[in-house]
N, C-alpha and C positions, 0 to 999 in steps of 0.2 A: 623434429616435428612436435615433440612434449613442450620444447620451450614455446613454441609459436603456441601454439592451443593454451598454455599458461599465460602467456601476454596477453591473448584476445578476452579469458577470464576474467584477468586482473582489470582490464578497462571493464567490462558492461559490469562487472558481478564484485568486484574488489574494491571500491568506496560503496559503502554503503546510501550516504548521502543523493549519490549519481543517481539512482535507479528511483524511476517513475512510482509513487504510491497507491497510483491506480493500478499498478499491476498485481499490488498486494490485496487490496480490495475485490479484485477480480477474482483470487484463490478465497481469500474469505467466501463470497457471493457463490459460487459453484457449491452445489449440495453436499458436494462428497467431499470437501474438507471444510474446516473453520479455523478459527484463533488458535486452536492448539498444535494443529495442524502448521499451521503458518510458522509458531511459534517453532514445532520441531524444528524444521526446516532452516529458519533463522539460528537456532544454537548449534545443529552443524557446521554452519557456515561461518559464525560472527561471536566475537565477545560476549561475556554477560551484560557487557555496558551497553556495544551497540545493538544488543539483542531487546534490553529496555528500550531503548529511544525509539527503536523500529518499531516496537509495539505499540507504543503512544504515539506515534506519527501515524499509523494505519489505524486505529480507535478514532483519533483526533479527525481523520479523512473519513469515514467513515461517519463518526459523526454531524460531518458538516453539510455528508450529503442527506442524511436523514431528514436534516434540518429543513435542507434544501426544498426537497420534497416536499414534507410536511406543510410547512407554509406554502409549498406554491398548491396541493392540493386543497387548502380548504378557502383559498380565491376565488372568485367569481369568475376569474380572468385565466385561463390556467395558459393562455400562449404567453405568458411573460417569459422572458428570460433571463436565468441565473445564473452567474459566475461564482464559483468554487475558488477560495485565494488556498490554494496546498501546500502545508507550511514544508 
């Protein structure tokens, strides 16, 4: 049963790459944790390397939705819609 429970891991949680960024956004955005938070969590889990890159891939997503926002807030027009390219 440990190996099957390790296989299903290793797929959602064991490439780092695989896993959705908005998921990581979502724990930032929740009050009761942030970046450091996130960041624990990731050095449990992952490398120093992929521990960097996962920080700048959720900054970077994070950033873009600010962006997003922002300019569509100060439009005239705010029913446009915006696509997010998530590196």
């Amino acid at each position: 049963m440990a190996a099957s429970m390790k296989e299903k891991y290793d797929k959602y949680w064991g490439n780092a790459d695989n896993i959705n960024p908005l998921l990581f956004v979502a724990v930032v955005l929740d009050p009761r944790y942030k970046m450091r938070y996130l960041k624990y969590c990731f050095e449990a889990v992952y490398d120093s390397a992929t521990v960097a890159r996962l920080i700048v891939k959720v900054e970077s997503v994070l950033q873009s939705l600010y962006t997003c926002y922002n300019v569509g807030s100060k439009g005239a027009d705010n029913q446009v819609s915006y696509f997010i390219q998530v590196p």
